[in-house]
ROSE-4610 file (N, C-alpha, C; in Angstrom, 1 decimal, always signed):
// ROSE-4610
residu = [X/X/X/X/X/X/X/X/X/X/X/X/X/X/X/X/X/X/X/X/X/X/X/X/X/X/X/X/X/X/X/X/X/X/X/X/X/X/X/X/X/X/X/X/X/X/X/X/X/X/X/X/X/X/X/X/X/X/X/X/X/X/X/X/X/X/X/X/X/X/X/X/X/X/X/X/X/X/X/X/X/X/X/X/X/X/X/X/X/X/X/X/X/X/X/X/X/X/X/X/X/X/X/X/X/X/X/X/X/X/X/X/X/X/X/X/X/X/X/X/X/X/X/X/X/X/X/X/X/X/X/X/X/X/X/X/X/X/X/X/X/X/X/X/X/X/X/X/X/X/X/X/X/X/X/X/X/X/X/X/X/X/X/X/X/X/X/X/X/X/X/X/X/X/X/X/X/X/X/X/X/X/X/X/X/X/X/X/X/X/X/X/X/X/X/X/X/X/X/X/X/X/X/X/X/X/X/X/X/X/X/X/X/X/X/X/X/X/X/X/X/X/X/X/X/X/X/X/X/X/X/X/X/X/X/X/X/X/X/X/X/X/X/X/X/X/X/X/X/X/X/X/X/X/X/X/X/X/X/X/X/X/X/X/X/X/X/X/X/X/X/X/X/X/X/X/X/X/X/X/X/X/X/X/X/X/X/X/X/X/X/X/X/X/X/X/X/X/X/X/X/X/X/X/X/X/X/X/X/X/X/X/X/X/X/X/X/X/X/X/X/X/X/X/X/X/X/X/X/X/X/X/X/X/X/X/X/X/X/X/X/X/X/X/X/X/X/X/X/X/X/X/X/X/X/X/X/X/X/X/X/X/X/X/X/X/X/X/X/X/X/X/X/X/X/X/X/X/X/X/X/X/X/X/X/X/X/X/X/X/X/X/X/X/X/X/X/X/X/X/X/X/X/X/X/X/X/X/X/X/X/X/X/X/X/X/X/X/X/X/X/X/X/X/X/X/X/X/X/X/X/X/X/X/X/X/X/X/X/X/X/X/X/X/X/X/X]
num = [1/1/1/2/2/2/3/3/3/4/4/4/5/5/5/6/6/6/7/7/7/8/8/8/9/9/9/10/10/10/11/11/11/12/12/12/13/13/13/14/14/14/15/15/15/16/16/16/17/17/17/18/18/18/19/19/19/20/20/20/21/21/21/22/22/22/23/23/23/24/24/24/25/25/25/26/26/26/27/27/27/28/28/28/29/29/29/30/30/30/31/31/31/32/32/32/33/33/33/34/34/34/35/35/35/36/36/36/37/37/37/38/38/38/39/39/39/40/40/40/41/41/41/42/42/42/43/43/43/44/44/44/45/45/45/46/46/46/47/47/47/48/48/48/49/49/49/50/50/50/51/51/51/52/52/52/53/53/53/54/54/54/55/55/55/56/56/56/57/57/57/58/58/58/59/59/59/60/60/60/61/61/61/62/62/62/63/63/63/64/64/64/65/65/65/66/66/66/67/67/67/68/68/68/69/69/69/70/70/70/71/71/71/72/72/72/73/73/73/74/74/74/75/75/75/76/76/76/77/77/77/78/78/78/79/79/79/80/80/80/81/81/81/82/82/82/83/83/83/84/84/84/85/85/85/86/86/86/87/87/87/88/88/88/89/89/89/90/90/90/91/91/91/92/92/92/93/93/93/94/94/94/95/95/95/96/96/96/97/97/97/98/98/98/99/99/99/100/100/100/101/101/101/102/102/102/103/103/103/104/104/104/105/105/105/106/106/106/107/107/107/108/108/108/109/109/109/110/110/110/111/111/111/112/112/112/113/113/113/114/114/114/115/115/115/116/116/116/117/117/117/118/118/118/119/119/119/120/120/120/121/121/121/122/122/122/123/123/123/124/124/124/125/125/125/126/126/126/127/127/127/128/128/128/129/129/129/130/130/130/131/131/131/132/132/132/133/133/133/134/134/134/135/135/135/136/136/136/137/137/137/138/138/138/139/139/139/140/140/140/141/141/141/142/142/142/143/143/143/144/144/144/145/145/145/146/146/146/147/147/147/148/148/148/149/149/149]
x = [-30.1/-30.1/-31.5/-31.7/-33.1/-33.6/-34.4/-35.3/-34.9/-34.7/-34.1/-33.2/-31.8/-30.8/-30.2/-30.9/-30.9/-31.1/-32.1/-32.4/-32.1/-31.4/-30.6/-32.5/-33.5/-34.7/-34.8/-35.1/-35.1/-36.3/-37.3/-38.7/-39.7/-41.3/-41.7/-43.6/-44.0/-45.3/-45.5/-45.8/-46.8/-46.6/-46.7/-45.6/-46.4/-47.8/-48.4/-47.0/-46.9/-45.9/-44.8/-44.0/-42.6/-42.9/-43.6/-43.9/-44.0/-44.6/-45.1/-43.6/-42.5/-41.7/-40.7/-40.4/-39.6/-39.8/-41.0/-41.3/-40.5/-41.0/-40.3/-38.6/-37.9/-36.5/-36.0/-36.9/-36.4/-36.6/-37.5/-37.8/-36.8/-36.2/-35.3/-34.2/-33.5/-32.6/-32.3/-33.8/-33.8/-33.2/-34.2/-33.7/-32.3/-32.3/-30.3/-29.3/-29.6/-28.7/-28.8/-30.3/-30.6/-29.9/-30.0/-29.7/-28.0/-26.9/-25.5/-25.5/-26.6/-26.4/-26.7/-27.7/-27.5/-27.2/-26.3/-25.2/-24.6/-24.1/-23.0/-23.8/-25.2/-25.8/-26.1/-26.1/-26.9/-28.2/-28.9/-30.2/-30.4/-31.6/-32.1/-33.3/-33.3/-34.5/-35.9/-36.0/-37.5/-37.5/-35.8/-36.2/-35.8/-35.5/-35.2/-36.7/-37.4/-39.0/-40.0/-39.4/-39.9/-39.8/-38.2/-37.6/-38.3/-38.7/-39.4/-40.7/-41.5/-43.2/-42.8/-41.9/-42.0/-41.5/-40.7/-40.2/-41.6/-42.5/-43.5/-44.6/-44.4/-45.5/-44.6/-43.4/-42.7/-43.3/-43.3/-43.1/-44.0/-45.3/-46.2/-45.8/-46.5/-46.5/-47.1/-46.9/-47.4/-47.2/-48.3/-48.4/-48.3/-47.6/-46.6/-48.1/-49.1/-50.1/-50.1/-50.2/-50.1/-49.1/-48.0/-46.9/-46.8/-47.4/-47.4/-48.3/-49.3/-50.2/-49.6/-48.8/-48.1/-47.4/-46.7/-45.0/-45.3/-44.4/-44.1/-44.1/-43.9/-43.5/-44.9/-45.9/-46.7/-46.4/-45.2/-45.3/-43.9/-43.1/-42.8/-43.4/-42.3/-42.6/-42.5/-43.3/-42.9/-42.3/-42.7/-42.4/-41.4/-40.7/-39.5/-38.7/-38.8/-38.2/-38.0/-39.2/-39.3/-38.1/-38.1/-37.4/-36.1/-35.8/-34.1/-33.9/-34.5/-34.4/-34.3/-35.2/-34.9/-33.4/-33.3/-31.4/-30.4/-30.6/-30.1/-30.4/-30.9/-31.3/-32.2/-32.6/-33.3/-34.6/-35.2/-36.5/-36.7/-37.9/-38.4/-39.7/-40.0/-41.1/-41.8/-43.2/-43.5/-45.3/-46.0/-47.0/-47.9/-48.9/-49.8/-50.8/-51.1/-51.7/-53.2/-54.1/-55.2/-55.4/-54.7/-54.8/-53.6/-53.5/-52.4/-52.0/-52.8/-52.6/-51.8/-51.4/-50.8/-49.5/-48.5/-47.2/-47.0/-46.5/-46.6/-45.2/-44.5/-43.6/-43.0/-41.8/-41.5/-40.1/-39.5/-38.2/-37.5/-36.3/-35.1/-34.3/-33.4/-32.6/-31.5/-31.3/-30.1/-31.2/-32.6/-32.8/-33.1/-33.2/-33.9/-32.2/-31.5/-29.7/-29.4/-29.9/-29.5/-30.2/-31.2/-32.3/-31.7/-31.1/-30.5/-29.3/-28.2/-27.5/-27.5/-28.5/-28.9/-29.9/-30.0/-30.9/-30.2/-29.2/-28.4/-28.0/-27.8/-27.0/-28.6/-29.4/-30.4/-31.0/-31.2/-31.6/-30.5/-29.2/-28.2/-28.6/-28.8/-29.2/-29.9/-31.5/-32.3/-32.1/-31.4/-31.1/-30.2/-29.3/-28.0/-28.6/-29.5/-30.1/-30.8/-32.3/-33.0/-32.4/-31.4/-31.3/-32.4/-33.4/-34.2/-34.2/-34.7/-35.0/-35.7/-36.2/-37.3/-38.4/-38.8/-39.9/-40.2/-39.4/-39.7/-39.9/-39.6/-39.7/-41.2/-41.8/-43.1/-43.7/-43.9/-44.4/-44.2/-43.3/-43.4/-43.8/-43.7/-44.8/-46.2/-47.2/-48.1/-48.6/-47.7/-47.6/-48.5/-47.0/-47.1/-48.3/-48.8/-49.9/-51.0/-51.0/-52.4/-52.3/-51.0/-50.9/-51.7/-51.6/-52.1/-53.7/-54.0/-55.7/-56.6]
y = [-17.7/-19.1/-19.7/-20.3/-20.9/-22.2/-22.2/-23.5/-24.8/-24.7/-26.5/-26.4/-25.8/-25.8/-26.0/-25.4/-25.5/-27.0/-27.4/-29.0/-29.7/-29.6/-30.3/-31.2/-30.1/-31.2/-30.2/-31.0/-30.8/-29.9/-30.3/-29.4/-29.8/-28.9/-29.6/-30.0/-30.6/-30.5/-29.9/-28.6/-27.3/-25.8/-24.8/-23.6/-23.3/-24.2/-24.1/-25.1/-25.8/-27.0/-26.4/-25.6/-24.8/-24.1/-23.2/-22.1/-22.5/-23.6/-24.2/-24.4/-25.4/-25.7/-24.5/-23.7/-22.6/-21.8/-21.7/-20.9/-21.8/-22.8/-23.8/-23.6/-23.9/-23.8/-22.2/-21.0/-19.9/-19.9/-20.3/-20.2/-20.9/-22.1/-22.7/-22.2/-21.8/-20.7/-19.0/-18.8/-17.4/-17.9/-19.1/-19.2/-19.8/-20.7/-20.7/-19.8/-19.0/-17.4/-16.6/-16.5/-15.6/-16.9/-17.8/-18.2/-17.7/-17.8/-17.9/-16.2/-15.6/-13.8/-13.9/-14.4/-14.6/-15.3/-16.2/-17.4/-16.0/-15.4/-14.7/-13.6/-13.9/-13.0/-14.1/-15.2/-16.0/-16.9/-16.4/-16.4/-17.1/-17.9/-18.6/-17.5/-18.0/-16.7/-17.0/-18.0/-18.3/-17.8/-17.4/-16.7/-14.8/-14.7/-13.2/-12.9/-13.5/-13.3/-13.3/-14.0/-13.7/-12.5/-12.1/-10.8/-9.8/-10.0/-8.5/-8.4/-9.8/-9.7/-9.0/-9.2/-8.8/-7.1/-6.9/-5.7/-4.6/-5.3/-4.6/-4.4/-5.4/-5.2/-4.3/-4.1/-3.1/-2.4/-1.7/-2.6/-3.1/-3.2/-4.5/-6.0/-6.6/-8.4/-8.4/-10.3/-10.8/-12.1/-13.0/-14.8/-15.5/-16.2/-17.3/-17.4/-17.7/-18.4/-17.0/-15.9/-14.8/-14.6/-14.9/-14.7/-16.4/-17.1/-18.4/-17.8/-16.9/-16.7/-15.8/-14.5/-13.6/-14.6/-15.7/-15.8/-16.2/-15.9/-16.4/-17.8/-18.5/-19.9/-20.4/-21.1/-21.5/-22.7/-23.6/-24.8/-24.4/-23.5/-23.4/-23.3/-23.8/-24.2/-23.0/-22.2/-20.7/-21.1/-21.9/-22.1/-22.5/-23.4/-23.3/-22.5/-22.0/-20.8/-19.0/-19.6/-18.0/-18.7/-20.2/-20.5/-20.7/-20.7/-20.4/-19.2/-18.1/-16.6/-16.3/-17.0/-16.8/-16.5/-18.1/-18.8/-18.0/-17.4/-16.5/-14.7/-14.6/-13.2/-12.7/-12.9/-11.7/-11.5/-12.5/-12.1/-12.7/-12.3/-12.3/-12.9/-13.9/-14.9/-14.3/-13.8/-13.9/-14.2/-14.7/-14.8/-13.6/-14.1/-13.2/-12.9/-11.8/-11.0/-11.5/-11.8/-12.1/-13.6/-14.1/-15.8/-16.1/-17.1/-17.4/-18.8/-18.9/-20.2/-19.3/-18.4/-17.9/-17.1/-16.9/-16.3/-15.0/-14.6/-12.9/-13.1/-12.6/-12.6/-11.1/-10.7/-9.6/-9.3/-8.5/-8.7/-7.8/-8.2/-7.2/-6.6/-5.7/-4.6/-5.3/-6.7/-7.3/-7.7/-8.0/-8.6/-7.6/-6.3/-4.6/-4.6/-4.6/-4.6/-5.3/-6.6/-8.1/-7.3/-6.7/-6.5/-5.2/-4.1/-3.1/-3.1/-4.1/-4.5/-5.0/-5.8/-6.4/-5.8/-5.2/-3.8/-3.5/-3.1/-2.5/-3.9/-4.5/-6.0/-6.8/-6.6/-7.1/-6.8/-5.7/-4.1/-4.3/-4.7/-4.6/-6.1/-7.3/-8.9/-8.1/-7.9/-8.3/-7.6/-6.5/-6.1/-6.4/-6.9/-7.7/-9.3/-9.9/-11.0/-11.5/-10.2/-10.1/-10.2/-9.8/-9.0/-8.6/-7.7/-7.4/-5.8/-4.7/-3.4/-3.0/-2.0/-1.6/-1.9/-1.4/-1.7/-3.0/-3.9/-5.5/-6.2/-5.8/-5.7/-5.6/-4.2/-3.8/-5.0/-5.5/-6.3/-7.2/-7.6/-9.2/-9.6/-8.2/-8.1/-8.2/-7.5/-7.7/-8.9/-10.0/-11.3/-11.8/-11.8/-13.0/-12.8/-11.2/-11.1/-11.5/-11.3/-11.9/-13.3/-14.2/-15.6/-16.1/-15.5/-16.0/-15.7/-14.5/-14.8/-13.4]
z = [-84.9/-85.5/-85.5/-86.5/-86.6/-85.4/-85.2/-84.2/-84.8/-86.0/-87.0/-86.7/-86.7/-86.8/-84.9/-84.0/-83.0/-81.9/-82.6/-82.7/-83.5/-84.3/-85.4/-86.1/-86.4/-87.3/-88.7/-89.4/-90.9/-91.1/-90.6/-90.6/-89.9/-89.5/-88.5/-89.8/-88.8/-89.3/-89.8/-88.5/-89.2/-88.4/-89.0/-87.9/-86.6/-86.4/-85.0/-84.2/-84.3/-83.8/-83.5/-84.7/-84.9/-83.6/-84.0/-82.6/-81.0/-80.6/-79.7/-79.0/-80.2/-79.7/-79.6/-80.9/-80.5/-79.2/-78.5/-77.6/-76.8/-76.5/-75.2/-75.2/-76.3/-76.7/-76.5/-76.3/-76.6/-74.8/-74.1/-72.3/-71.4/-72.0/-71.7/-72.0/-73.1/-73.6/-72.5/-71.8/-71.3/-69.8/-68.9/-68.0/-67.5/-68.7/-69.0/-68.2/-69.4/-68.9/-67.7/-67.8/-66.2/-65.2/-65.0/-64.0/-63.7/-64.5/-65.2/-64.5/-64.9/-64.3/-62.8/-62.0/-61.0/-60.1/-60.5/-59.9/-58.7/-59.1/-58.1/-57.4/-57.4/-56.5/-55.5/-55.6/-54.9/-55.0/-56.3/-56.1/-57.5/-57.6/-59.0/-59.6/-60.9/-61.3/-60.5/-59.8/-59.4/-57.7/-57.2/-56.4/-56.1/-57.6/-58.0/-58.3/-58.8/-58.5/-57.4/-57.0/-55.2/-54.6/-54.7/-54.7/-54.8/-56.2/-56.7/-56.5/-56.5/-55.4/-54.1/-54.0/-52.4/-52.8/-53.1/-53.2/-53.6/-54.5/-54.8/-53.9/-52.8/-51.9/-50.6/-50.7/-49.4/-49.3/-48.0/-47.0/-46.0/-46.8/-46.5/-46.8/-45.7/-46.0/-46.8/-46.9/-48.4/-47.4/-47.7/-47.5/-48.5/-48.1/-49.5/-50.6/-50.3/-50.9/-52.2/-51.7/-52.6/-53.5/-52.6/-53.7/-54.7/-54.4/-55.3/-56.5/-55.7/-57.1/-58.1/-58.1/-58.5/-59.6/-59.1/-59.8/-61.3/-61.9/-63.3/-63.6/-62.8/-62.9/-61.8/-62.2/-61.3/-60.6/-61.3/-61.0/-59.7/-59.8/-58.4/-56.8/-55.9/-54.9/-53.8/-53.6/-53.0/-51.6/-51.0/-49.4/-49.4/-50.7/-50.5/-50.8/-51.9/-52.1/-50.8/-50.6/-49.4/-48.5/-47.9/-47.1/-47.5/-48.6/-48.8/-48.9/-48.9/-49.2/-47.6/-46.8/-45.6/-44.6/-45.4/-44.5/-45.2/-46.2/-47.0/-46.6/-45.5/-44.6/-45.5/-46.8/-47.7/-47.6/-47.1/-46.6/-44.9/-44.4/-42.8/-42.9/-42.4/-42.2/-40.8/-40.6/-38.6/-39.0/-37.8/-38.3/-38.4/-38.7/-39.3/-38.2/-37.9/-36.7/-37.3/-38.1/-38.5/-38.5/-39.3/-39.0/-38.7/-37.9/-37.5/-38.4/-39.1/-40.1/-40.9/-41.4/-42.2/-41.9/-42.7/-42.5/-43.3/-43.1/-43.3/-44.1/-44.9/-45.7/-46.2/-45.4/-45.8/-46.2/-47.6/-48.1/-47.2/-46.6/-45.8/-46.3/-45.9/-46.2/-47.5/-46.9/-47.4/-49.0/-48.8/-50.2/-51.0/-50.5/-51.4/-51.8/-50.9/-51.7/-52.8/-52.9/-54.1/-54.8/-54.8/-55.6/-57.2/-55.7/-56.4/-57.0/-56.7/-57.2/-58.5/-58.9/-60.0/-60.8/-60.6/-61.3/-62.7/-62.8/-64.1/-64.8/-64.0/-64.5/-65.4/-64.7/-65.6/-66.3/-66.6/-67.8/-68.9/-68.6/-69.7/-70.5/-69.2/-69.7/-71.0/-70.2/-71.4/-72.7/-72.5/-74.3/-74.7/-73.9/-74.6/-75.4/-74.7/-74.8/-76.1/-75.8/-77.0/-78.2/-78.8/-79.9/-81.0/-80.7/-81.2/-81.3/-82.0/-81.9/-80.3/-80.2/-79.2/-80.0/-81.6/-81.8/-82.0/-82.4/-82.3/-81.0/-80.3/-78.6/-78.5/-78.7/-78.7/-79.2/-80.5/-81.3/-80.4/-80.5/-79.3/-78.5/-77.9/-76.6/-76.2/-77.7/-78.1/-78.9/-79.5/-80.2/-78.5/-78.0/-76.4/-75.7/-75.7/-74.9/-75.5/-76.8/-77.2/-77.7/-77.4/-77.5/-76.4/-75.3/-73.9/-74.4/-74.9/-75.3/-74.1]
């Protein structure tokens, strides 16, 4: 379905504008859904990201400050996030043997499980999602990366 028809507008200025907003409407549209997929794991996509920083640093630490820098979403709040992932067993907070101003952040047995569980479930999301080819995929991929510059 088209970006007009979606926002109910007739036309926009100019297709820098169209795009700008289509992107925003298609990001809001994505985290829509992912969230809807991981309602029944427990987890929001901003902390299925967490997840997977951490999963990629196993089974080394990571200090929130790091994993703030990693995330997809800058404007989230990692320390809170680590800390509901915490009361939620899936990750382990202890300090840090070098500074003690800092917290060491490591994902547990139970969040490498959420993780693997959701593994197929989110490989099926995104191609069920996209509806695009593989090679339109490619393209897209290379659009977005050289939108960022």
């Amino acid at each position: 379905m088209k970006i007009e028809d979606e926002i109910r507008q007739k036309s926009f200025n100019d297709v820098y504008n169209k795009a700008v907003v289509n992107l925003l409407y298609t990001h809001s549209y994505l985290v829509t859904r992912q969230s809807k997929l991981f309602r029944p794991f427990d987890v929001s996509p901003e902390q299925y990201n967490v997840l997977r920083i951490l999963r990629g640093q196993h089974p080394k630490p990571i200090t929130v400050s790091s994993i703030q820098e990693r995330m997809l979403n800058k404007m989230s709040n990692a320390s809170r996030l680590v800390e509901k992932l915490k009361n939620k067993h899936m990750v382990q907070r202890t300090e840090c043997a070098e500074d003690r101003r800092q917290v060491d952040i490591t994902i547990t047995e139970k969040g490498l499980a959420v993780l693997e569980e959701l593994e197929g479930e989110v490989k099926k999301f995104n191609k069920n999602t996209l509806h695009l080819t593989e090679k339109e995929v490619e393209t897209l991929n290379e659009l977005l990366d050289k939108l960022r510059g």
